[in-house]
DSSP file (Angstrom, degrees, kcal/mol; ACC not computed):
  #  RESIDUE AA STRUCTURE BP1 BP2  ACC     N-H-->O    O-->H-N    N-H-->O    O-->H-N    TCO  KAPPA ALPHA  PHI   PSI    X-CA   Y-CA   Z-CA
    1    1 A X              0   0    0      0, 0.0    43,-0.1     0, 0.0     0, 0.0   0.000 360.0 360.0 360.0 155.0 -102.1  -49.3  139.5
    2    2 A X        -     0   0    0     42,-0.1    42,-0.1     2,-0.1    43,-0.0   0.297 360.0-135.8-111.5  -8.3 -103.6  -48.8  143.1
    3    3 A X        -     0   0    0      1,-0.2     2,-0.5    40,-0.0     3,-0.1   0.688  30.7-173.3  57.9  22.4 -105.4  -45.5  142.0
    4    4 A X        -     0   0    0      1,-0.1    40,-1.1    40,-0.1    -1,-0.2  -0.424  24.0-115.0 -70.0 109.4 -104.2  -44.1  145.1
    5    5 A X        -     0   0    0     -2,-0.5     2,-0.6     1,-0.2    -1,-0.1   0.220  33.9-110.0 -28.1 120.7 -106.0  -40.2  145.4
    6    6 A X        -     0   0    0     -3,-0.1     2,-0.9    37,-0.1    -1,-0.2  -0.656  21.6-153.5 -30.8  93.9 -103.6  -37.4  145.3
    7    7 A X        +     0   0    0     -2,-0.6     3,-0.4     1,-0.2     4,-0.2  -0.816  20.6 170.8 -85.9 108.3 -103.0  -35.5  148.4
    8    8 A X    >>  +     0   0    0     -2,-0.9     4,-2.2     1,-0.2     3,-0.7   0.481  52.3 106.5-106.8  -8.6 -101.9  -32.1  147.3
    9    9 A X  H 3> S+     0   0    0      1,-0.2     4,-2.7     2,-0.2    -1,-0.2   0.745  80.7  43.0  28.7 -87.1 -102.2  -31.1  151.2
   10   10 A X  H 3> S+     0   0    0     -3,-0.4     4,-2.0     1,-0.2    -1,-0.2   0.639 106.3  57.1 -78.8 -23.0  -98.8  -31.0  151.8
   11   11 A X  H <4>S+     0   0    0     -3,-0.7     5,-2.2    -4,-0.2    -2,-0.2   0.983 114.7  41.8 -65.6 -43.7  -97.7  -29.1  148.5
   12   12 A X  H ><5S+     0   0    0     -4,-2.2     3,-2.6     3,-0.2    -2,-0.2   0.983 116.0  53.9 -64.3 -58.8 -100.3  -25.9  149.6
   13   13 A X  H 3<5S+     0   0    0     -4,-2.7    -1,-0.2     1,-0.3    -3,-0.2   0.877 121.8  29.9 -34.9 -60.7  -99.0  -26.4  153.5
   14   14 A X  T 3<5S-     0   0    0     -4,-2.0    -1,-0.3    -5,-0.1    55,-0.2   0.136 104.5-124.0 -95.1  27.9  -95.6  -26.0  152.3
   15   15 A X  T < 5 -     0   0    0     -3,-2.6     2,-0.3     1,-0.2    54,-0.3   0.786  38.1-179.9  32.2  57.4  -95.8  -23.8  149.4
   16   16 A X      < -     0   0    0     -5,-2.2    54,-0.3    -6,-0.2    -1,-0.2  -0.445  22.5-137.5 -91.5 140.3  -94.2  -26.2  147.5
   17   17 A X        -     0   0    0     52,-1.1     2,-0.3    -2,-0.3    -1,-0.1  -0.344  27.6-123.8 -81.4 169.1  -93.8  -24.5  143.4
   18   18 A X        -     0   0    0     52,-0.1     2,-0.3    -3,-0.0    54,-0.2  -0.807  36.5-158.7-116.0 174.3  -94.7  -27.4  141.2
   19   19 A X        +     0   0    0     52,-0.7     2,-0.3    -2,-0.3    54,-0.2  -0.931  18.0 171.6-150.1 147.7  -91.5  -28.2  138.5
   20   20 A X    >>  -     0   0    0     -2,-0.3     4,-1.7    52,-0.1     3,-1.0  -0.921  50.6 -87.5-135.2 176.4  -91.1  -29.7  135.5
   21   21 A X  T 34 S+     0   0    0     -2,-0.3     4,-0.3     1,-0.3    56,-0.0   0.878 124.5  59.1 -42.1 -29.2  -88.2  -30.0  132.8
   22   22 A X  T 34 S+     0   0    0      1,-0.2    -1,-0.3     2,-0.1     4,-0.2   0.975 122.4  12.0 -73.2 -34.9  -89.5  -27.1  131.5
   23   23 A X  T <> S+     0   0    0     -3,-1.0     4,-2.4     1,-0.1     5,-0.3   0.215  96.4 109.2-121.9  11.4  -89.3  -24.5  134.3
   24   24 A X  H  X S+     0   0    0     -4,-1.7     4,-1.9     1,-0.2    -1,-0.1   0.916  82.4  42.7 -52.6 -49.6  -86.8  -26.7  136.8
   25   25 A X  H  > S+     0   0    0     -4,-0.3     4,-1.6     2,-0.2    -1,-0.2   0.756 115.3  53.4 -61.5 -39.6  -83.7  -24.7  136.4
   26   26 A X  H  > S+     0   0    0      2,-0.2     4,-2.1    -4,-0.2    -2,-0.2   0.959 110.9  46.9 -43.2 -58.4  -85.8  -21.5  136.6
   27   27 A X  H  < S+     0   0    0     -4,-2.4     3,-0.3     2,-0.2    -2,-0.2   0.978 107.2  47.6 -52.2 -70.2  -87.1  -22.6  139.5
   28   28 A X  H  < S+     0   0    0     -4,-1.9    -1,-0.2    -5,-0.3    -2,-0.2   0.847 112.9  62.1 -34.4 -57.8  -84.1  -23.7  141.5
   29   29 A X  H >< S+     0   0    0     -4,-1.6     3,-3.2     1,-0.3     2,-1.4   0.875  98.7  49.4 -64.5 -60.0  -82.8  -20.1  140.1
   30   30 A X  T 3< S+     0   0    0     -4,-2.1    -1,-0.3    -3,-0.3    -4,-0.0  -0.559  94.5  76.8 -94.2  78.4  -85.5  -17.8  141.9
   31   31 A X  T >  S-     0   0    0     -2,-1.4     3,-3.1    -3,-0.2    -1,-0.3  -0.407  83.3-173.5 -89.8   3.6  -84.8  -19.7  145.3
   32   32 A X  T <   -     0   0    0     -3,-3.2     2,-0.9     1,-0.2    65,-0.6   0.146  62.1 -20.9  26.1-131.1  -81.7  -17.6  145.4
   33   33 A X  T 3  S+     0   0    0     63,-0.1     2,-0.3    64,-0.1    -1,-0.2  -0.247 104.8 118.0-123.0  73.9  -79.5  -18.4  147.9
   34   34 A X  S <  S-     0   0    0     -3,-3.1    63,-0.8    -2,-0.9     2,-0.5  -0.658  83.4-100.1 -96.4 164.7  -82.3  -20.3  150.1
   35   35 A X  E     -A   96   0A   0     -2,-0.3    33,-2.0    31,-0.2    61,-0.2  -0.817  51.4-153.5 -70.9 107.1  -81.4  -24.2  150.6
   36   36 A X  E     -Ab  95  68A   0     59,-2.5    59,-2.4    -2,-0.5    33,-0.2  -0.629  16.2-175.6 -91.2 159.5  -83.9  -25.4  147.8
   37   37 A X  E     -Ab  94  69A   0     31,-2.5    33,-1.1    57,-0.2     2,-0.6  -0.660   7.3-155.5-155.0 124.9  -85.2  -28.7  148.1
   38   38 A X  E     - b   0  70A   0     55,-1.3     2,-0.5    31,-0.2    33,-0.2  -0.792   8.0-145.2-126.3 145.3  -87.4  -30.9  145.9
   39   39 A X  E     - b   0  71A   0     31,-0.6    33,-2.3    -2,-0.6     2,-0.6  -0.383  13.3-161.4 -85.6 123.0  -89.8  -33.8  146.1
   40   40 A X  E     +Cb  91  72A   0     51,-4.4    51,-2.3    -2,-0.5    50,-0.4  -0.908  23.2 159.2-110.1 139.6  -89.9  -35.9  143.6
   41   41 A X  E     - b   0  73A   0     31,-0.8    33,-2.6    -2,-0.6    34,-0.4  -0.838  33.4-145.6-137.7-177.0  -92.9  -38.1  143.3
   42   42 A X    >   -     0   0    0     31,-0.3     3,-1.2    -2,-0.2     6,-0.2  -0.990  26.0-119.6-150.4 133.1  -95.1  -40.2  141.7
   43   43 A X  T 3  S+     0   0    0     -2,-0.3     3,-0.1     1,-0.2   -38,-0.1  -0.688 105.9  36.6 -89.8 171.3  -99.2  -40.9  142.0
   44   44 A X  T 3  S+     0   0    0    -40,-1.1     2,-0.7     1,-0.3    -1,-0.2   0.204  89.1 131.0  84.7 -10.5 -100.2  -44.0  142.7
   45   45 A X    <>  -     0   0    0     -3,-1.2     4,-1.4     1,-0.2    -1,-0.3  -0.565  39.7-168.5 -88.9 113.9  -97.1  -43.9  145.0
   46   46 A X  H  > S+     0   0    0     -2,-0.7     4,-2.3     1,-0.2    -1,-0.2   0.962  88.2  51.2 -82.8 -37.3  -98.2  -45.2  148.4
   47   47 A X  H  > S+     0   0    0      1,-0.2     4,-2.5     2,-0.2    -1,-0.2   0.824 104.7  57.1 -60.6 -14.5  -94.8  -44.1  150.0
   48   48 A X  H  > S+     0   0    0     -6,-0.2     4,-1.8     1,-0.2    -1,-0.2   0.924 109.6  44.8 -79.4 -26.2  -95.2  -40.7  148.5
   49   49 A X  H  X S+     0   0    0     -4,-1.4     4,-1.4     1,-0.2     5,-0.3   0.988 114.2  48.0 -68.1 -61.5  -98.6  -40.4  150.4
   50   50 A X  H >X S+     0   0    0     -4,-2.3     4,-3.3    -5,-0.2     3,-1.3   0.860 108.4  57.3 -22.3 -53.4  -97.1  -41.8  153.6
   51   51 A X  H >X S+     0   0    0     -4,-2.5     4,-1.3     1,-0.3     3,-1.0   0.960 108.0  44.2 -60.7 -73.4  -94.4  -39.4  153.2
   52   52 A X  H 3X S+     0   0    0     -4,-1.8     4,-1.2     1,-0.3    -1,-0.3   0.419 111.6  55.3 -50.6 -20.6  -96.7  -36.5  153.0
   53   53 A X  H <X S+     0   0    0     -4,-1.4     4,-1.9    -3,-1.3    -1,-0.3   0.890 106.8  51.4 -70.2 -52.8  -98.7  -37.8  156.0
   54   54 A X  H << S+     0   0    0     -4,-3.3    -2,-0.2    -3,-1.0    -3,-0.1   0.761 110.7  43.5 -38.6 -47.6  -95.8  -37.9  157.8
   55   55 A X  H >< S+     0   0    0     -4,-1.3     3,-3.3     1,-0.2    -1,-0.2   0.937 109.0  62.2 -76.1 -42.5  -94.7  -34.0  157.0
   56   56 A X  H 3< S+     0   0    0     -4,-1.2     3,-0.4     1,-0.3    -2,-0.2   0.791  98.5  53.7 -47.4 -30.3  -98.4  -33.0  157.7
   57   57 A X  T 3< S+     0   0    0     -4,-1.9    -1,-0.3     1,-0.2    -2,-0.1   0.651 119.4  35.2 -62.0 -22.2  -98.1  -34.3  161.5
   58   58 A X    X>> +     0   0    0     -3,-3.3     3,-2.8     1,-0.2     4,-1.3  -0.047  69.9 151.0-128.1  25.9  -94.9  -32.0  162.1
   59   59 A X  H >>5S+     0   0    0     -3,-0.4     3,-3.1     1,-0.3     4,-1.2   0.821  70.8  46.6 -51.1 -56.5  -95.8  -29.1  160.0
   60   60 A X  H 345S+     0   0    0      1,-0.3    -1,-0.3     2,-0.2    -2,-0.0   0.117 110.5  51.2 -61.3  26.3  -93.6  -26.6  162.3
   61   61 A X  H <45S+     0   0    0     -3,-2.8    -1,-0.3    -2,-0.8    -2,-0.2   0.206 107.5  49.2-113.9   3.3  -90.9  -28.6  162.5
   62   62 A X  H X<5S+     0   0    0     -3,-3.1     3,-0.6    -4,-1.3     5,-0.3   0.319 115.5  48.3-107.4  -9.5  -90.6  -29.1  158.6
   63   63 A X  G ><<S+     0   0    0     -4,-1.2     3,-1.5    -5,-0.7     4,-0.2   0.923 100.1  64.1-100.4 -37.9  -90.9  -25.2  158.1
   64   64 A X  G 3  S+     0   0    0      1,-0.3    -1,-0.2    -5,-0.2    -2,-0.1   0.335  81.2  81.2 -97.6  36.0  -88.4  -24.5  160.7
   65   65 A X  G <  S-     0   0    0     -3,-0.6    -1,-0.3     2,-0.0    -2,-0.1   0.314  95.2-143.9-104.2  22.6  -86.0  -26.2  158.4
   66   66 A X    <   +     0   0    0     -3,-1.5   -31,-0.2     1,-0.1    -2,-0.1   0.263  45.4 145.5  47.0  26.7  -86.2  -23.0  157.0
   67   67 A X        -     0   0    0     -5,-0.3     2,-0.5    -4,-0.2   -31,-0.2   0.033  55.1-121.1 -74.9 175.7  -85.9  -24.5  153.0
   68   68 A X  E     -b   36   0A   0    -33,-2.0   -31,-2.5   -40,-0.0     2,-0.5  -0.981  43.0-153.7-117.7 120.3  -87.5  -23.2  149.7
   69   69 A X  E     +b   37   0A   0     -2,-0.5   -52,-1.1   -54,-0.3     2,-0.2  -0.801  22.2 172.5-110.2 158.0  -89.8  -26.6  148.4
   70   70 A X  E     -b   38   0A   0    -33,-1.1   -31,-0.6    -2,-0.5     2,-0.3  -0.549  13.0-162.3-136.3-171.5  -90.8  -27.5  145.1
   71   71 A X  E     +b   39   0A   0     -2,-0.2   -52,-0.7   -33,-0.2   -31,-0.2  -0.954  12.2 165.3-169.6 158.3  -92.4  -30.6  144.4
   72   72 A X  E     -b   40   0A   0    -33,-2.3   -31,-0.8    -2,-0.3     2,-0.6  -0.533  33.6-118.3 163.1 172.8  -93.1  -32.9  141.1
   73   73 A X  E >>  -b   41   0A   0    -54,-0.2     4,-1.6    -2,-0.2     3,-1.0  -0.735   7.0-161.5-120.8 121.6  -94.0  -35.9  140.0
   74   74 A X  T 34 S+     0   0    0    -33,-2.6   -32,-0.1    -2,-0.6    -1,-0.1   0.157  87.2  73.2-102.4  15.0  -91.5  -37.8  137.9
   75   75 A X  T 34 S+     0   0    0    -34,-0.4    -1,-0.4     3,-0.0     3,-0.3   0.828 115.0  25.5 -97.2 -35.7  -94.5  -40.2  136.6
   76   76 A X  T <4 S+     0   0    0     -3,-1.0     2,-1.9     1,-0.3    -2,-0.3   0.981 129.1  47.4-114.4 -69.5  -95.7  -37.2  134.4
   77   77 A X     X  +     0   0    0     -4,-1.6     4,-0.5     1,-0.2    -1,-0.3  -0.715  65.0 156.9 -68.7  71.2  -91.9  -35.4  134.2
   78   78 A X  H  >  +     0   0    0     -2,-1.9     4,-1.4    -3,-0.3    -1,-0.2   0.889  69.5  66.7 -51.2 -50.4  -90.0  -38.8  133.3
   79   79 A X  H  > S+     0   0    0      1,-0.3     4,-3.7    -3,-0.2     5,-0.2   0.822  98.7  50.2 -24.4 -45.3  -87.4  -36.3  131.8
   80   80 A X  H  > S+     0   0    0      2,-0.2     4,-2.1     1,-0.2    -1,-0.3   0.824 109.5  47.7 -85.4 -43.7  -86.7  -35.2  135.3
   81   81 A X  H  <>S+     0   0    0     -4,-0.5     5,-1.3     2,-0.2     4,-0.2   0.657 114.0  50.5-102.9  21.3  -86.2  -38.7  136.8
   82   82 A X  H  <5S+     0   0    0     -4,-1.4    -2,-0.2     3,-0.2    -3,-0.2   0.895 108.9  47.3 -52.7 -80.9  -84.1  -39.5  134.0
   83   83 A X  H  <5S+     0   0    0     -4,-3.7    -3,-0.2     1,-0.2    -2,-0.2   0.831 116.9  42.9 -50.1 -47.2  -82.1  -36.6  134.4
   84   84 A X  T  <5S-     0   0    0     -4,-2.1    -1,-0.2    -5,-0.2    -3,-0.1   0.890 108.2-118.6 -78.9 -31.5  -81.8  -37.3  138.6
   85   85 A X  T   5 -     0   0    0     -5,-0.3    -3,-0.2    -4,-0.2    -2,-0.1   0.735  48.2-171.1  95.5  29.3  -81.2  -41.0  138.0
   86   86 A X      < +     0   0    0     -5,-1.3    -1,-0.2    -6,-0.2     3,-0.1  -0.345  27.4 169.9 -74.8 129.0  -84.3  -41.9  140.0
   87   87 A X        -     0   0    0      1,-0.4     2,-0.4    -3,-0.1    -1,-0.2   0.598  65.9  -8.7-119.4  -8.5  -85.1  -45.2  140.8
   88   88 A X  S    S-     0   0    0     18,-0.0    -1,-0.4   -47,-0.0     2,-0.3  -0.987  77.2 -83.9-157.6 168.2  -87.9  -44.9  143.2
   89   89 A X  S    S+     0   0    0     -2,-0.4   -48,-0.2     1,-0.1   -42,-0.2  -0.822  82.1  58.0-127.9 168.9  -89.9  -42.1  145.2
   90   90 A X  S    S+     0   0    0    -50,-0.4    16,-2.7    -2,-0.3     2,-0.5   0.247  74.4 162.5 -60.4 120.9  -90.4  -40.3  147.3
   91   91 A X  E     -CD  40 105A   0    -51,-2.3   -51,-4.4    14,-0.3     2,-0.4  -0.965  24.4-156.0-128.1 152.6  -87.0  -38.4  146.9
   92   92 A X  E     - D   0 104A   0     12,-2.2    12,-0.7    -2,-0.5     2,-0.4  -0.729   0.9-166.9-109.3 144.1  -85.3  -35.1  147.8
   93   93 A X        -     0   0    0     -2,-0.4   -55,-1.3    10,-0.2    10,-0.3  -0.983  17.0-138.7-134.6 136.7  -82.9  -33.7  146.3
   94   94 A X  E     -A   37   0A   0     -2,-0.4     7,-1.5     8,-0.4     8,-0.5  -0.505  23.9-168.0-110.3 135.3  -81.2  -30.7  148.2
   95   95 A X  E     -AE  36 100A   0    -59,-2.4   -59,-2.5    -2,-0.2     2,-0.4  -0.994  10.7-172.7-130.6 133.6  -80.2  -27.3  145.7
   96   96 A X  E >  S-AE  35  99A   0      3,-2.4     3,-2.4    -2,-0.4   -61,-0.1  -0.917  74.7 -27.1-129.3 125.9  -78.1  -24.6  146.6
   97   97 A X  T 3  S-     0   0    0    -63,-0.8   -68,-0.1   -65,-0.6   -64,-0.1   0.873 125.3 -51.1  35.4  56.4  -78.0  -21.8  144.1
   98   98 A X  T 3  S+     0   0    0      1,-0.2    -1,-0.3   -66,-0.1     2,-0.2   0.023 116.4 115.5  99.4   0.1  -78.7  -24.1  141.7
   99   99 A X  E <   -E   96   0A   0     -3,-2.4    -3,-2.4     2,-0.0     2,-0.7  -0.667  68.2-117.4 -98.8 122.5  -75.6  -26.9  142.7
  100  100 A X  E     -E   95   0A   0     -2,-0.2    -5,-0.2    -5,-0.2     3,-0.1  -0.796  30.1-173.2-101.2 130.3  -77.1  -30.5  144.0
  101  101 A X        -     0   0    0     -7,-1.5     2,-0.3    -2,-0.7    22,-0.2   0.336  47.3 -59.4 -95.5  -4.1  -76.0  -30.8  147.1
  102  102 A X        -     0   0    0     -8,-0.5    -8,-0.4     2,-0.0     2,-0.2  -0.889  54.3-125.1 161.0-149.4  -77.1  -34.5  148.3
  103  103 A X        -     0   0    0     -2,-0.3     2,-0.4   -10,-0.3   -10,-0.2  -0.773   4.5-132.1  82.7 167.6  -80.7  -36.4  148.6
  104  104 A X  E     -D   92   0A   0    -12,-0.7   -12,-2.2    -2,-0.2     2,-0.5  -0.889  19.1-152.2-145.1 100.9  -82.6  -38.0  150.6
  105  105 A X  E     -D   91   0A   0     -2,-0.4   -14,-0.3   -14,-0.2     3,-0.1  -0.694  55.9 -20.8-104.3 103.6  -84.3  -41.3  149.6
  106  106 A X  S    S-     0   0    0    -16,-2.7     2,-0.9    -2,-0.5   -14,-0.1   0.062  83.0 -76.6  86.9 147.5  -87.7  -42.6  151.1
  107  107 A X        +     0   0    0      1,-0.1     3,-0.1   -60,-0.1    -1,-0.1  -0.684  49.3 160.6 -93.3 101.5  -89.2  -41.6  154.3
  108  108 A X        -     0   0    0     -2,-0.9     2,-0.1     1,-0.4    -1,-0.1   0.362  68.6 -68.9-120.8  33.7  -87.7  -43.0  157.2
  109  109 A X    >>  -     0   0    0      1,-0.1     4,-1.5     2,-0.1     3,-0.7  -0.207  54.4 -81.0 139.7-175.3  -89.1  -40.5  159.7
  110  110 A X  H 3> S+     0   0    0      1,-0.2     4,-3.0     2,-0.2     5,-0.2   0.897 121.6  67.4 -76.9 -23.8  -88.3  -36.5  160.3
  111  111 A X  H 3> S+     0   0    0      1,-0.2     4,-0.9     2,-0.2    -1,-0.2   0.861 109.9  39.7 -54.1 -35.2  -84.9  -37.4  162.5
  112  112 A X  H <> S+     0   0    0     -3,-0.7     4,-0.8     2,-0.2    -1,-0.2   0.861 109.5  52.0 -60.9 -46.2  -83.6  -38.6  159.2
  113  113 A X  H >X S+     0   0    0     -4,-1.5     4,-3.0     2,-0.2     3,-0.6   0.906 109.3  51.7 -72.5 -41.6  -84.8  -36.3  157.0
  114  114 A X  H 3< S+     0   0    0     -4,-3.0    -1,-0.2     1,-0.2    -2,-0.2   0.766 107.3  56.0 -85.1   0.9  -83.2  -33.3  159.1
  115  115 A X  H 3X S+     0   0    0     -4,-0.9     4,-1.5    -5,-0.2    -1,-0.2   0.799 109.9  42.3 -56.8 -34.5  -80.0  -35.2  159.1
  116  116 A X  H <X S+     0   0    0     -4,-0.8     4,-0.6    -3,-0.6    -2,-0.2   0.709 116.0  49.7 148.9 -63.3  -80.0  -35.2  155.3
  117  117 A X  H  X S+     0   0    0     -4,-3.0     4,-1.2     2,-0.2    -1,-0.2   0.700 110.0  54.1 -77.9  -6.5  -81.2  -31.5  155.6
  118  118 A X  H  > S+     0   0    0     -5,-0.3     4,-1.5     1,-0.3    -2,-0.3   0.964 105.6  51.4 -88.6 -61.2  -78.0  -30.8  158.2
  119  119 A X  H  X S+     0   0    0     -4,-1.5     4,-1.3     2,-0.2    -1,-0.3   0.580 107.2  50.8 -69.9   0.3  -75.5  -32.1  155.7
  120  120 A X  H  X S+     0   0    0     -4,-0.6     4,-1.1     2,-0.2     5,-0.4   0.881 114.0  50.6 -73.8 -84.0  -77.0  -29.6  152.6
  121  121 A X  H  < S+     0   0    0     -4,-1.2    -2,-0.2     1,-0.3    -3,-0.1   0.293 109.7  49.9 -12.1 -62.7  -76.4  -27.3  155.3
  122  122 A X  H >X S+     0   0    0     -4,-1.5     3,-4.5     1,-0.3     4,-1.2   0.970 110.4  42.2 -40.2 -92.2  -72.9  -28.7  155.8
  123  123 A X  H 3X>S+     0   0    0     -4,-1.3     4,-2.4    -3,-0.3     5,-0.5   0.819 108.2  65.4 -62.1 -27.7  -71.4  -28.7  152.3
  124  124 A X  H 3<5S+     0   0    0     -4,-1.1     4,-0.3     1,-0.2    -1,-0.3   0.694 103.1  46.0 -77.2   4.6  -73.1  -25.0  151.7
  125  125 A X  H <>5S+     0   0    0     -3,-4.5     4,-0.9    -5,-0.4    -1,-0.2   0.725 114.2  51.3-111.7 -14.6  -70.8  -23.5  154.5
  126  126 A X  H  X5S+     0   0    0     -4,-1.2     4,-1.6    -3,-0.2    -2,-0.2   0.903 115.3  39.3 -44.3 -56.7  -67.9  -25.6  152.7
  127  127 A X  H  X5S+     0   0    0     -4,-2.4     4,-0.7     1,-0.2    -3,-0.2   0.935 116.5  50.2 -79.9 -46.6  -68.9  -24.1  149.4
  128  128 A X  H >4<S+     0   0    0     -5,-0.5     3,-0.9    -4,-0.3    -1,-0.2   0.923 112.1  55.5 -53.4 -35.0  -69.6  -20.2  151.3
  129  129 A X  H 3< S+     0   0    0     -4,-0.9    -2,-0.2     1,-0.2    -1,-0.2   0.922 105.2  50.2 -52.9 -44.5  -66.0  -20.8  152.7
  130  130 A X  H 3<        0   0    0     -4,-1.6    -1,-0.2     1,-0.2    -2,-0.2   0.404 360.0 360.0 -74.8 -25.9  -64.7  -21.2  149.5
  131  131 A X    <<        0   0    0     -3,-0.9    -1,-0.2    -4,-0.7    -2,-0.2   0.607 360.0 360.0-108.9 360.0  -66.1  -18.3  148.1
């Protein structure tokens, strides 16, 4: 291991909740019907730091993607990247009212990511249609 520091930076910036197996479903649950979305990561994870660099350069354009964030870190919650089928980090995974709506794998810059954020977006006016 690369002992790479923790930058917890980007959780405080973006009021990211922290989650684990225990309180995940909770969580997702008091996002009501915001577009949840949460980053799963890992320390030691150089992309996840990258990633975080990345959002920290654009902070108003990652808040006016108007989401509820969460965060946690699937080295310490294995359960969780069990459960998601994770094979690497950083990943997002997109929630609406408590239904996963898609992911986002890796950082391969914010044009991506708010494609990724467009299509939760998508299937929850499919799913509002519907209801």
């Amino acid at each position: 291991m690369a002992n790479i520091p923790v930058d917890a930076t980007a959780f405080s910036v973006f009021g990211m909740q922290e989650l684990d197996a225990g309180n995940f479903d909770a969580g997702l649950a008091a996002a009501g019907d915001e577009l949840a979305v949460v980053f799963f990561w890992g320390v030691d994870c150089f992309n996840c730091e990258i990633a975080k660099k990345a959002m920290l350069q654009k902070p108003d354009e990652i808040r006016a993607l108007g989401m509820k964030w969460f965060h946690s870190n699937v080295y310490e919650h294995r359960e969780l990247g069990r459960r998601f089928m994770l094979h690497g980090v950083p990943t997002w995974f997109f929630f609406y009212r408590g239904k996963r709506l898609g992911r986002a794998t890796g950082w391969h810059g914010l044009g991506q990511f708010e494609a990724a954020v467009a299509a939760a977006r998508e299937k929850i006016r499919a799913l509002d249609a519907k209801a």
